[in-house]
N, C-alpha and C positions, 0 to 999 in steps of 0.2 A: 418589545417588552424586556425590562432588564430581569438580569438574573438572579433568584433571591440566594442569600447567605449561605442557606441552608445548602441551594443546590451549587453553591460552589464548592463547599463542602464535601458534599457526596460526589462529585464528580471530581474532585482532587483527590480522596481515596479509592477512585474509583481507579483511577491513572497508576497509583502507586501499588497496587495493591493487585496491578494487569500489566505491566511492562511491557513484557513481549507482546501480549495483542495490541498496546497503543504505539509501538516500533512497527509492528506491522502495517498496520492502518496507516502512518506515516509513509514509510515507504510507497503503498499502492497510492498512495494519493501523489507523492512527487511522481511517479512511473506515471502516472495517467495524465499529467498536467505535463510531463514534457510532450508526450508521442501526441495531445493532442494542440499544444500551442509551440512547437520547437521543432520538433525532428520534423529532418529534411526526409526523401527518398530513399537516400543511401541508409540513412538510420533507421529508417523501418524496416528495407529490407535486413540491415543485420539483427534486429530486436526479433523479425521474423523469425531467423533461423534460429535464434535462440530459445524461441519459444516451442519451436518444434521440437529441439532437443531435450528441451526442459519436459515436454509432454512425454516423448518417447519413455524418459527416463521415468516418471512417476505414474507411464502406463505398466513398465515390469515389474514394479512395486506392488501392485494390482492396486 
């Protein structure tokens, strides 16, 4: 079904008007489309450990 006028509209201001959550969105979406069609062994385990540390960090935040 294409997309009508209207809703391109609203979802172009939608984009502009949310930046940071469509950079976000952006991001997890390239992060999850490499670890699952790219990275090797060696990559996940370093994404691993990043993650652990990334958690650590935003578990003393509470």
């Amino acid at each position: 079904m294409a997309t009508s006028e209207a809703q391109k509209r609203a979802n172009q201001k939608w984009r502009s008007h949310h930046k940071d959550k469509q950079q976000i969105y952006n991001h997890r979406s390239t992060a999850k489309r490499f670890v699952k069609l790219y990275a090797n062994l060696h990559d996940l385990d370093v994404l691993d450990e990043m993650i652990k540390e990334r958690r650590g960090e935003l578990e003393k935040l509470g």
